[in-house]
Structure formats: C-alpha cells, structure tokens
C-alpha positions in Angstrom: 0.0 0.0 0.0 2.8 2.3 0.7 4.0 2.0 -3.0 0.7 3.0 -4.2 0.4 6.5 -1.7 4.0 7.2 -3.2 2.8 6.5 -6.7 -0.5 8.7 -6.0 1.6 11.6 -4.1 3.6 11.4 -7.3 0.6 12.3 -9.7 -0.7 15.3 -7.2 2.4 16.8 -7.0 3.1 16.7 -10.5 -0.5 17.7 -11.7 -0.1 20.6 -8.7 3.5 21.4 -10.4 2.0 21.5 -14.0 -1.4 23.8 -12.5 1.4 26.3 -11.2 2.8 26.5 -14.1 -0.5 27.4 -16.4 -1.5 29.6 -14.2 2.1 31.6 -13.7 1.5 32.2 -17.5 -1.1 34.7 -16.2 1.4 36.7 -14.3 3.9 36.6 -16.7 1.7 37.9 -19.1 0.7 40.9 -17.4 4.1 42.3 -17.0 5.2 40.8 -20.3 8.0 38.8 -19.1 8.8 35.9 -20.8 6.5 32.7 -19.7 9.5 30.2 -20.2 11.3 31.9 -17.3 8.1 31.4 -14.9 8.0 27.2 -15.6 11.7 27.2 -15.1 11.5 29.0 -11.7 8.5 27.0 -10.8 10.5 23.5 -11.3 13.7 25.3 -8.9 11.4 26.0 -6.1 9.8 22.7 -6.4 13.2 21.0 -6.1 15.4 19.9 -3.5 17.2 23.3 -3.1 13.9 25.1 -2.9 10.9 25.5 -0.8 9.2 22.3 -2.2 12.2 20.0 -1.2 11.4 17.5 -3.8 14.4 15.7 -5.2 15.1 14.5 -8.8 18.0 13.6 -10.3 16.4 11.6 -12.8 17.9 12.4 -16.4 16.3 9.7 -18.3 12.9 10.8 -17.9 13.6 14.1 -18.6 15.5 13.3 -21.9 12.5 11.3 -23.3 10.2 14.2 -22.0 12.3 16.8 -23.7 12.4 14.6 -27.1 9.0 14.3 -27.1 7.8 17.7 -26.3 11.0 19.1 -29.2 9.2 16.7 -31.3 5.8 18.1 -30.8 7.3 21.5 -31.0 9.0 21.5 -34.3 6.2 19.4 -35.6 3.5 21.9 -34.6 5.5 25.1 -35.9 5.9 23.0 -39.8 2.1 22.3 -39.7 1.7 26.1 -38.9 4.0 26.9 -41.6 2.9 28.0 -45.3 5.9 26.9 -48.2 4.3 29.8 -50.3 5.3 32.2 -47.2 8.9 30.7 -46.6 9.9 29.5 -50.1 11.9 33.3 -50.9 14.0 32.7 -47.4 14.7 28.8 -47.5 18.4 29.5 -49.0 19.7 32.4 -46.2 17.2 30.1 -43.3 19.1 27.0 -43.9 22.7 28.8 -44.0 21.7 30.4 -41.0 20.5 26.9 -39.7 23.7 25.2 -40.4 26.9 27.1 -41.0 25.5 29.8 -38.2 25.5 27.0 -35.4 28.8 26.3 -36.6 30.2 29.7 -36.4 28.1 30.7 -33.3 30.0 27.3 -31.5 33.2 28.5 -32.6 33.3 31.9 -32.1 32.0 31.0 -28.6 34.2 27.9 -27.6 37.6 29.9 -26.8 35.8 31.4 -24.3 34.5 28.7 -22.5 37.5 27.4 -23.1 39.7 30.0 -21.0 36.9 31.0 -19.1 36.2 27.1 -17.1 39.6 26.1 -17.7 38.0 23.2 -20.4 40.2 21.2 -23.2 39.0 22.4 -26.7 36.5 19.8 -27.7 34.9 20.0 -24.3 34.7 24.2 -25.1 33.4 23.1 -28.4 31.0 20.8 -27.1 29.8 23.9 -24.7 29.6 26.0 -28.0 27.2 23.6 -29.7 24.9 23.2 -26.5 24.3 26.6 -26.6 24.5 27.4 -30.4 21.1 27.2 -31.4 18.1 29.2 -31.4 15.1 27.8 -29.6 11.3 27.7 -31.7 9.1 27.7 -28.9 10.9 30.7 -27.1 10.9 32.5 -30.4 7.1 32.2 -31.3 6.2 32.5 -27.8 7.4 35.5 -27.1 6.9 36.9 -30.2 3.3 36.5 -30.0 3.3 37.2 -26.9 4.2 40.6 -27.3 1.9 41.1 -30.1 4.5 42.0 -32.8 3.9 42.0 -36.3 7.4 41.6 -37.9 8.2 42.3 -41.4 7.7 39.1 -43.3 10.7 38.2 -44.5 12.3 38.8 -41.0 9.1 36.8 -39.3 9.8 33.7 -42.1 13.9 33.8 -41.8 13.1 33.9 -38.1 10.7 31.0 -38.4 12.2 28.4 -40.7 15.9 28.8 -38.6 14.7 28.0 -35.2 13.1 25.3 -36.5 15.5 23.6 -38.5 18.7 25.1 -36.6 17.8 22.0 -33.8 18.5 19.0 -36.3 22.1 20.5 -36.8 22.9 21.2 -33.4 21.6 17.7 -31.9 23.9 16.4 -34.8 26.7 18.2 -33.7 26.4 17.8 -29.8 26.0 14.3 -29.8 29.3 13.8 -32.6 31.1 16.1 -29.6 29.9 13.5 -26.8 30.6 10.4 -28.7 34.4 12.2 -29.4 34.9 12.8 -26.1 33.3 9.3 -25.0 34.9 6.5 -27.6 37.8 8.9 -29.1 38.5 10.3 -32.0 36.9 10.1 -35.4 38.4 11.0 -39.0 36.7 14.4 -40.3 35.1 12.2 -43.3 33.3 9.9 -41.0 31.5 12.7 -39.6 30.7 14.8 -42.9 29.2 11.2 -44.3 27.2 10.8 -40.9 26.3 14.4 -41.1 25.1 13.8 -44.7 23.2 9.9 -43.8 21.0 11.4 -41.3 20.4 14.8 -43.1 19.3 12.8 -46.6 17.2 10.3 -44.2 15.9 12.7 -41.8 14.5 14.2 -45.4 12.9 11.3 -46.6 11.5 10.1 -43.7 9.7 13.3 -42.9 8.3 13.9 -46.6 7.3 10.3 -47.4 5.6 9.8 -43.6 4.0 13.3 -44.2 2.4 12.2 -47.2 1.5 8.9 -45.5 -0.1 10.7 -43.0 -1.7 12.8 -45.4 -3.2 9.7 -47.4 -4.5 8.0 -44.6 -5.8 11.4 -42.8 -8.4 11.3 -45.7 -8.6 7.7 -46.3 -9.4 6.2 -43.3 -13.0 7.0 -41.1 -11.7 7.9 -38.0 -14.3 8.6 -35.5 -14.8 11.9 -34.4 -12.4 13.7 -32.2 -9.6 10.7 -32.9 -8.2 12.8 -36.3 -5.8 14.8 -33.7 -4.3 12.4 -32.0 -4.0 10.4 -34.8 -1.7 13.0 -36.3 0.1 13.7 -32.7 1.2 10.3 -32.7 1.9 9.5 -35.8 4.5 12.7 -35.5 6.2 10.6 -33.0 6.2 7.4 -35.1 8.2 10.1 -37.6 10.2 10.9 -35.0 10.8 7.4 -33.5 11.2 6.0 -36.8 13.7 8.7 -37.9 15.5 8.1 -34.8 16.1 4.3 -34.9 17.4 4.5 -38.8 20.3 6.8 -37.2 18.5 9.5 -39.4 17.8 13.3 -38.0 14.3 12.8 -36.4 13.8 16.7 -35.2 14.3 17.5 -39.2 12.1 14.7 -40.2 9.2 15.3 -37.6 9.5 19.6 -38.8 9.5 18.4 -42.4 6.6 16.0 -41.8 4.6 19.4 -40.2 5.0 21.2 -43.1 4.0 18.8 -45.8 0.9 18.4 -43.5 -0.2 22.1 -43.1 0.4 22.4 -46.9 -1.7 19.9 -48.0 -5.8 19.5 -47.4 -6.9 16.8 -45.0 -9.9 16.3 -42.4 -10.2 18.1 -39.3 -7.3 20.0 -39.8 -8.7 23.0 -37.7 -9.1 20.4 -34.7 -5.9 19.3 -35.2 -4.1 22.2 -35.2 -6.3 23.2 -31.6 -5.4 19.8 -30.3 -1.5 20.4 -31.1 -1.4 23.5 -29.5 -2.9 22.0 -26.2 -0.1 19.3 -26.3 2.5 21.6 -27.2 1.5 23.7 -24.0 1.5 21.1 -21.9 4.9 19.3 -23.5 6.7 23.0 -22.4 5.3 23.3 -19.4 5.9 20.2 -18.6 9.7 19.8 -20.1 10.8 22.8 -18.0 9.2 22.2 -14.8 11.0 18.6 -14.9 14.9 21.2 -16.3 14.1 23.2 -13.5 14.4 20.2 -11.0 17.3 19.6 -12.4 18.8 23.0 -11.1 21.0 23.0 -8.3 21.6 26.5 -7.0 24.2 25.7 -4.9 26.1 23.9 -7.8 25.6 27.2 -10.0 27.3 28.9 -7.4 30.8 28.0 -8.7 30.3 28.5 -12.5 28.1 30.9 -12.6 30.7 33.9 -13.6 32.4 32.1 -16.4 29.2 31.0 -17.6 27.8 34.9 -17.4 30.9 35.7 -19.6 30.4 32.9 -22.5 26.7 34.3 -22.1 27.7 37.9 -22.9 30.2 36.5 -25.8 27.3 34.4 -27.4 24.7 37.3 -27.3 27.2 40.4 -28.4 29.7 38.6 -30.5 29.5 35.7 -31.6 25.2 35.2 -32.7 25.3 38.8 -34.8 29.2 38.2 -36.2 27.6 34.4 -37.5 24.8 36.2 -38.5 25.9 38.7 -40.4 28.7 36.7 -42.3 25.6 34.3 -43.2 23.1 36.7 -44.6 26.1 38.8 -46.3 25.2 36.8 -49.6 21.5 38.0 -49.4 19.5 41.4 -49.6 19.1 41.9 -45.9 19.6 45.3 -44.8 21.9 46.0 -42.0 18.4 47.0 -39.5 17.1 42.9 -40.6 20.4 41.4 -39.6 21.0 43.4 -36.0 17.2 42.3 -35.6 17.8 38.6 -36.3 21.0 38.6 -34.2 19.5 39.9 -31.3 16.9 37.8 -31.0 18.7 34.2 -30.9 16.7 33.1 -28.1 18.0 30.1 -25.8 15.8 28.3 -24.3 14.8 24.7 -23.8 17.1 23.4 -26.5 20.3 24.3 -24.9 19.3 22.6 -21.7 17.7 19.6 -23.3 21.1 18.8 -25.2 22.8 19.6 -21.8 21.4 17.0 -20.7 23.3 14.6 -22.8 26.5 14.8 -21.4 24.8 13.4 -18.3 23.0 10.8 -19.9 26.0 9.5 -20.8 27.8 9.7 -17.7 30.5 12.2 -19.5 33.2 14.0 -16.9 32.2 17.2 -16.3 28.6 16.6 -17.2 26.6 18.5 -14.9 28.9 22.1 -15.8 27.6 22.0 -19.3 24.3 21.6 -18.3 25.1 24.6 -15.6 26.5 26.9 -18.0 23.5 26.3 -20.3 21.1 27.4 -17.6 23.1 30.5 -17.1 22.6 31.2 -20.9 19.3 30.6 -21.2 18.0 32.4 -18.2 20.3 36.2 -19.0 19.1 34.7 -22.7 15.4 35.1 -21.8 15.4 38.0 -19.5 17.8 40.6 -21.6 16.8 39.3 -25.1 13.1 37.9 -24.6 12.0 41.2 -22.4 13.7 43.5 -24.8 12.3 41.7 -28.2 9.4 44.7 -29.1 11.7 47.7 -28.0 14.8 45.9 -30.5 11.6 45.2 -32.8 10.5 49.1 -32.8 13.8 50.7 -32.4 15.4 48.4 -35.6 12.4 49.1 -37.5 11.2 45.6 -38.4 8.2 45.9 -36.5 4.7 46.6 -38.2 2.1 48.8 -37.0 -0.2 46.3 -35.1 -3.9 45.5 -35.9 -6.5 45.2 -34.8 -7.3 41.5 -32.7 -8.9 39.9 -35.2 -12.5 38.9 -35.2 -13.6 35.6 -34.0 -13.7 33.0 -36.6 -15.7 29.6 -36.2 -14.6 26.8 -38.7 -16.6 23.8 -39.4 -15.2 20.6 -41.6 -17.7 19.0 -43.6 -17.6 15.7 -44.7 -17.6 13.8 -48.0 -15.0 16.7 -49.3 -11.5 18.5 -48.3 -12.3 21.6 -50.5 -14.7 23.8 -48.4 -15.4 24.1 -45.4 -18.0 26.9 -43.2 -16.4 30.0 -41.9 -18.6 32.1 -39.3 -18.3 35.6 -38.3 -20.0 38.0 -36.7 -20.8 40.9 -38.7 -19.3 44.6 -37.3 -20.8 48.1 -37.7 -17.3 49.3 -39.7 -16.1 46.1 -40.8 -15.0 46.0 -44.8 -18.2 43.4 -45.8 -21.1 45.7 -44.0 -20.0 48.8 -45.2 -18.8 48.4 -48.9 -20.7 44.6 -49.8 -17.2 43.3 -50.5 -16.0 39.6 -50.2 -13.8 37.3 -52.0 -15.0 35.8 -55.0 -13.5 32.2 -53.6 -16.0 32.7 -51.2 -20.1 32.2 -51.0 -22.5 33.0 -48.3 -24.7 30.2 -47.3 -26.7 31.0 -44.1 -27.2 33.8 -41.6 -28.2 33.9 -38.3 -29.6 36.2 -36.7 -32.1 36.7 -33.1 -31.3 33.1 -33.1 -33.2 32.0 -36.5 -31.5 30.7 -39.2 -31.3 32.4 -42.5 -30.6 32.0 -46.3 -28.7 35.2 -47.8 -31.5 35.9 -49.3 -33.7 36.2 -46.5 -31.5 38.4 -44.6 -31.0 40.6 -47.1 -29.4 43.3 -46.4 -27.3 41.6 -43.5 -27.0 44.0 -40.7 -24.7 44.4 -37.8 -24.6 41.6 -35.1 -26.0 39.1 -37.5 -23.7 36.0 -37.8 -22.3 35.1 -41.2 -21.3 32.0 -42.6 -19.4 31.1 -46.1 -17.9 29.0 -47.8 -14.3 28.9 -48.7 -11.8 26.9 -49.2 -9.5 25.5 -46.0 -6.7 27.2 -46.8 -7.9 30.5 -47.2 -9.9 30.9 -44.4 -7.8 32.9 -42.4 -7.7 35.4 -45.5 -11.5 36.6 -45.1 -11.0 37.8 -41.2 -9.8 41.2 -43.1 -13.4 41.6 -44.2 -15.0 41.5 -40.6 -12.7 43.7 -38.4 -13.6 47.0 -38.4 -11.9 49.4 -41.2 -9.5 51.6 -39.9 -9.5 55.4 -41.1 -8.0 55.6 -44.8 -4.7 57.4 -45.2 -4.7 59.5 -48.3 -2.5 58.7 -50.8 0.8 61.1 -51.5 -0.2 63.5 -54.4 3.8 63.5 -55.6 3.4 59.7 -56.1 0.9 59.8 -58.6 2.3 60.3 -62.3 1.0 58.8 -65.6 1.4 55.4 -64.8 0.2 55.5 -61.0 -3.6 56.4 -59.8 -5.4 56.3 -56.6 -7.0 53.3 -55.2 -10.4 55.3 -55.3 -10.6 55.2 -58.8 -12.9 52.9 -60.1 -12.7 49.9 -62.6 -15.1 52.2 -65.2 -12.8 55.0 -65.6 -9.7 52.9 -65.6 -11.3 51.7 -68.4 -12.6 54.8 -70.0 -8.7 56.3 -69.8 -6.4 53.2 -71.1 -9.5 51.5 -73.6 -9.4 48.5 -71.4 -12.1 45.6 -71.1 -13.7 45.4 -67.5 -16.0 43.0 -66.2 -19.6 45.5 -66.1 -20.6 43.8 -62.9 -17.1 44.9 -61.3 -16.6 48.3 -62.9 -18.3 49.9 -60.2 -15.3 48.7 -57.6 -13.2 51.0 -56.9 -9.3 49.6 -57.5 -8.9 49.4 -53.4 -11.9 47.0 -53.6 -10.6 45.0 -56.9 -7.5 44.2 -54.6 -9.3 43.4 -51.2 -11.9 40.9 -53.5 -9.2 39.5 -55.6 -6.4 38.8 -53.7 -5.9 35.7 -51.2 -4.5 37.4 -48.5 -4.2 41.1 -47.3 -3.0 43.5 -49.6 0.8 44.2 -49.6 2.8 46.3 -51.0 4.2 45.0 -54.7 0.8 42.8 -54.5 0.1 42.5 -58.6 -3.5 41.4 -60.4 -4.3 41.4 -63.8 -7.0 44.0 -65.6 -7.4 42.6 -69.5 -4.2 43.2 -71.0 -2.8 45.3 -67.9 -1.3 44.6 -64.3 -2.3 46.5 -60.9 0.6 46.8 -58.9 0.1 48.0 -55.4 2.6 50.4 -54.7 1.5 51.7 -51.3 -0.7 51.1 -48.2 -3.0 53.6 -45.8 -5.2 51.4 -43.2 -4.3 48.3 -44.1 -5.8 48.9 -48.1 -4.6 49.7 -51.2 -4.1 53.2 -52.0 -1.9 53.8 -54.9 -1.7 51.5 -57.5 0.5 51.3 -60.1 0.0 50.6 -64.1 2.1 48.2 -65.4 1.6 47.8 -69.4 2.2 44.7 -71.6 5.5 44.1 -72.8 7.0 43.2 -75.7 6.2 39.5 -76.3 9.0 38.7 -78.1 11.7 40.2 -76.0 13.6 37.6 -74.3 13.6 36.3 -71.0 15.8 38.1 -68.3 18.9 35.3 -68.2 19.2 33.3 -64.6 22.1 34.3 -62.5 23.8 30.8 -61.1 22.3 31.7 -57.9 18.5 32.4 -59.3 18.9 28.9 -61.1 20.1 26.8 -58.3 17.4 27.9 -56.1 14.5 27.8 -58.8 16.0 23.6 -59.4 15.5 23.6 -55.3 12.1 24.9 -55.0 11.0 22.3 -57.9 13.0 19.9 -56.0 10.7 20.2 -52.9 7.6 20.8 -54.2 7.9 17.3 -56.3 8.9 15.8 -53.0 6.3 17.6 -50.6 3.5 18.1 -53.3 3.2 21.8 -52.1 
C-alpha cells in the first residue's frame, strides 16, 4: 500500500507542479516577461534546493520528455507553416541553420575554453549546447508581445529555429561520442552528417504524405483525427531516430507537408497540437528546473555569465551577419535577427546529454546552459518589441482579429464553413465586399436561421457563414474587423502610370481602352484588390486588368491606395537570363515541391 500513496503523491504533486505553471503564465503575461522563465523557476522552487524539497536527479525521464515535447514543437511550428510564405528565405534560413551553429559554437568555444579552464573539444562541445536558437521561445514570445514583424524577417526567423535544432543535436551528440569513444576521422563525420540529413529528409516527406493519405482515407471517429496525427509525429520521430536518421528534421518536415496539403479536421488538429504543445513546455521545464541545483551554480556561474555575454554580443550577430552577407538583408534585418537568438529549452535539453551518458564534467555543461538561457530570456526575450520598434522591423499592429468559427464538412476537403460576426465598420457591412472564392450560405440572426436571401441586407450583429476553401480561411477575417481610417495617398506619387485606389474599374477603363467586367466596374481599384487577392494587400501585390497589371505600390489602413499601371511588354523580348544563384534555387524549390507536393 505504501507503493501506491508514493505513486498517488507522485501524480498530485506533479499535476499541482504543472497547474502552477498554467496559471504563472497569467502573471507573466501581465508584465510581459517571458512565460519560459516562470516554468523554469516553478521546477527550482519545487526541487530539493527550494521550498518544495522535492528531489530528482532523474535524467532519463527528462531526456524522453524533452524529445518528445521538441518533437511536438517543431512538428507543430511545420504544420503552422505555409511553403508559399517561406519558399523566398529557405536558402539564407538554412545557412543560418547550419553554417550559423557552426560559427556561433566556434566563435564562442575559446571562451569557454579560457573561461572554465576546459580542453577544446569539451569548449566546443559547450559552444554547440548553446548554439542554437530555440522555436518555442521565439514564437512564444513573439506573439506574446503582439508583434507584427516584417515578413521576410518573421519567415527567416521562423524556418531557422526550427530547422537550426536537427544540426545542433547532430553536432552535440558527434562532440559527446568524441569525447566518450575517441576520435573520429573528419570524413566519417561529414558522411554521418550527410546519412542522417538525406534520411531525416525522406522520412519526414514520405511519412507526411502517408499521413496525409490516410488522414483522408481512413474514417476515423470523431475527435480521434488529432491524435491520430500527434502520434503519428512521434512514429516520424521514432522512426527517424532508430534508422540513425535526423528525427527533429524529419518530424518539422513532416509538419510542413501536412499544413500544406488539405486533409480532415485539420482545424481540430491544429487546436489539439497547441494544447499538447502547451502542456509538452510546461511540462519539459518544470522537470529542467528540477534539475537546477543553485548551490552547484554557485561556482560556474561567472564564467558562464561571460560565454553568455560573448554568445549574445559577439558571436550570434558576427555568425549572422557573415551568413546573410550573400542575401539582400539590410543592415536594420540582420542586427534584428542577431539579437533575437533566443535560448531556451534546447540548450538545456542537449545539456542534458552529457549526463546521460555519464561524460566528466557533465553537470557544468548543463550549468553553464542554464546561465545562458535564463540572462538569454530575460535581456533578449524582455527587450524583443523595443529591438523590434527601435530596428524598425516591427509593423504597426492591428487590430485583434474577429472571431472565426470553422466547421469541416464531410464527404470533401475543398470547403469548409467559416462564421463571423458581422461589425458596424467592418469591410463586408459597409462596402458589400467579399472574395470571390468565397459564397455566403446561411445567416443567423435573433437566433433563427437564414438563407442570404432572407437576410438581405445583413446588418450588424448578425452571424455570417461562407464558404471557402481551407486554406484560405484565415484570408477573409480582413473583411469582418472593423476598417480603420484611410490614409490619403501622397499626391507627388501619382504620375501617368500611378492612380489612386479610389478610382474605379469604369474610368480605368474609360482612360487606357481597357475591357472590365460590367458587374465589377463599379469597384473601386482598393476594392478590386481586397476581392481578388488571397490574402491582405501588400505592397508589390500585382492582379491582372485585361491586357494590364495592378501593382500596389503603397498602403493607408491596411488597403490599397496607390496603385501602379504596369503595361504589356513586348512579347518577343527575351527572357531576363538566370544568375547561377537564381537557377540553383529555382532547381531547389522544384525539388521540394515534387517531393512535398506543395
């Protein structure tokens, strides 16, 4: 009986442990500090140093937890990601990913090196623990802080911290097995490097696409599609794993040829994964921060401080800028993406390998990655919207955006219902625009429903429904926030070949002997964008007019308001010719999307 009251105690104080740490997120948010920080303390004061008194030294469990929850982590953040939204910052993402852990380890290793008094492959192997920039910190505290970051910076900040882990696993665990069996010749490595890269590949891409097929193949039950595609992640992972092959790269690769391609209950699945992700965090560094001893910090903490400083002032932006020298970042971009190298549970999860392993000296790697990762987290992660602002890759924010209610239906993956309720100022009430992917079916309104046709006109506080394909959903919530004021366009911009956004489709027509559709020449050119495009208007968006293309040349709240004229050309001029660069990258992107079917 006394076995079973310790394994009982055992669940309350770990469901108690967890419980803290959800609801610390509500005090971390309020003063906008960053919510990994909270979970780590939480573990600290549970453990045998701290008030709770509870001791743990267990290393195993907390390396499967932390695979798992990376797992879950990078899985959920390539599900979440759009190839059509990356595919322009794949080539300066992956150099950052790869030869940026590299540099960032060996800029910082001398340090550590001098600093604890280490031979240079155990300063190397501190380098690489501490290399590479954590995902979950990233998007956490990103959104967190509400920012809106220009998108090539948001996507090159994306696709690194989620492929940088696969690389720095790789190298870590070639440092421990160096320092644990010996040496190994410089070839062996590069064609281990290359065997679980080409693997890692393959495994995520073919099991995505399994996954995919049987997503819509097989009748699940309701409810069961999510953790269907949870565990089948960790099958990925697993699998990847046991052939020797990368499975953080295969499980992120797997996300994305998910999230690009339609299945059922994707919208469910996507809730359920950030429920598990949640939990997987929460849960991961609760079990780090028992870990922590505070009395063992006490003699490394100053050396670590100082390969902290290094990493953060020297050697992240000197990798970085050396990486993204070969692309059109401006110098604003690459400060930006330096600064915000966020440690977090990465760096302690691959600290923790050295003490699997039983390696000498194990537990001051792990202490000198808790060093970076907290100064990490509390100098980068609370400064990340000033160094956002002040750098000026930060967008103006929007509005929150409206509510949006999705419903699968069955028999078919290519529409599904999207509800919203209907505001006084939003874009649809006011000027009758929507998509023309998209159809009304029902309202509802007092609690009745409605055809369109019924309800006609729809008025505020009614609750519309369309349809519209999956992946475009998200595009419509533009139509239902409210509008913002309009900002009038620059009078000096507009020459022969540029017009305002408040022309209509009529006179366009009238001026340059252009055919319009009669049922749209009444739009205005601002409306022809927000009705025709997929997503919000941006700046450089283009749509074709007859023989002509819009450009949109600039933006005042959130719509188009100057557009540009850009005539046919000559048909038979030749082709601009392909730099070597321009070539190489177009063979990649055909590359993938074969593989991925994006």
């Amino acid at each position: 009986m006394a076995s079973l009251d310790s394994v009982s105690i055992a669940i309350l104080l770990g469901a108690v442990l967890v419980m803290a740490g959800i609801l610390s997120s509500l005090l971390a948010l309020r003063f906008g500090a960053p919510l990994l920080l909270f979970f780590l303390f939480i573990g600290m004061l549970a453990g045998e140093s701290g008030p709770g008194g509870v001791r743990f030294d267990d290393v195993h469990t907390t390396y499967l937890v932390g695979s798992v929850a990376l797992a879950l982590i990078l899985f959920d953040g390539g599900l979440k990601t759009r190839f059509q939204s990356i595919r322009a910052v794949l080539a300066p993402s992956m150099v950052l990913a790869t030869a940026g852990v590299l540099l960032t380890a060996l800029i910082t290793a001398p340090v550590a090196k001098y600093a604890l008094g280490l031979e240079w492959t155990e300063a190397m192997l501190i380098g690489a623990v501490v290399a590479s920039t954590d995902a979950a910190a990233v998007f956490l505290l990103v959104h967190a802080q509400g920012l809106r970051l220009r998108p090539r910076v948001g996507a090159t900040l994306e696709v690194e911290s989620g492929t940088n882990d696969p690389f720095a696993v790789f190298l870590t665990l070639m440092l421990v097995k160096l320092l644990a069996l010996g040496g190994s010749s410089a070839g062996h490595v590069v064609m281990e490097f290359i065997q679980e890269v080409v693997l890692g590949t393959l495994i995520g891409v073919v099991g995505g696409r399994l996954v995919v097929l049987l997503l819509n193949r097989v009748a699940l039950p309701q409810g069961l599609h999510a953790p269907f595609v949870c565990t089948a992640a960790l099958v990925i992972f697993g699998l990847a794993q046991m052939f020797h092959a990368s499975g953080f790269l295969a499980v992120y690769l797997a996300g994305i040829v998910i999230g690009n391609r339609p299945t059922r209950a994707h919208n469910s699945v996507v809730a359920f994964l950030d429920a598990a992700t949640w939990l997987a965090q929460i849960v991961m560094f609760v079990l780090l921060g028992l870990l922590v001893s505070p009395q063992r910090l006490v003699g490394s903490i100053l050396p670590a401080v100082a390969v902290a400083f290094v990493l953060m002032l020297v050697a992240r932006p000197i990798a970085v800028f050396l990486c993204l020298a070969p692309f059109r970042f401006n110098w604003r971009e690459k400060a930006f993406v330096a600064w915000v190298g966020l440690r977090g549970a990465v760096a302690i999860f691959l600290a923790s390998i050295p003490m699997l392993v039983g390696l000498p000296k194990a537990y001051l790697y792990f202490d000198v990655a808790f060093v970076v990762v907290i100064i990490s987290l509390l100098l980068q992660g609370w400064t990340l919207a000033f160094a956002a602002r002040k750098l000026h890759v930060a967008l103006p924010r929007t509005d929150k955006g409206p509510r949006r209610i999705e419903l699968d239906l069955p028999g078919q993956l290519e529409q599904q219902l999207v509800g919203y309720s209907v505001r006084p100022k939003s874009l649809y009430l006011k000027r009758g625009l929507i998509p023309s992917w998209s159809k009304p079916t029902l309202v509802i309104r007092n609690q009745r429903i409605l055809s369109p046709a019924e309800a006609d006109p729809v008025a505020a506080g009614d609750y519309l429904y369309l349809l519209a394909p999956p992946e475009k959903a998200e595009s419509l919530d533009r139509f239902f926030v409210d509008m913002p004021p309009s900002t009038a366009p620059d009078p000096h911009l507009l020459g022969d070949f540029v017009v305002s956004g408040e022309i209509t489709l009529g006179d366009l027509a009238a001026i340059y002997g252009i055919a319009v559709d009669p049922d749209e020449a009444t739009l205005t050119l601002a409306d022809y964008f927000d009705v025709h495009l997929d997503h919000a208007p941006t700046v450089g968006a283009a749509l074709p007019v007859d023989s002509i293309d819009l450009v949109a040349r600039s933006l005042g709240g959130g719509r188009v308001n100057v557009v540009g004229l850009r005539l046919p050309e000559d048909e038979d001029a030749a082709p601009p010719k392909l730099t070597r660069k321009q070539f190489a990258r177009r063979k990649l992107l055909k590359v993938w999307k074969s593989l991925s079917g994006a």
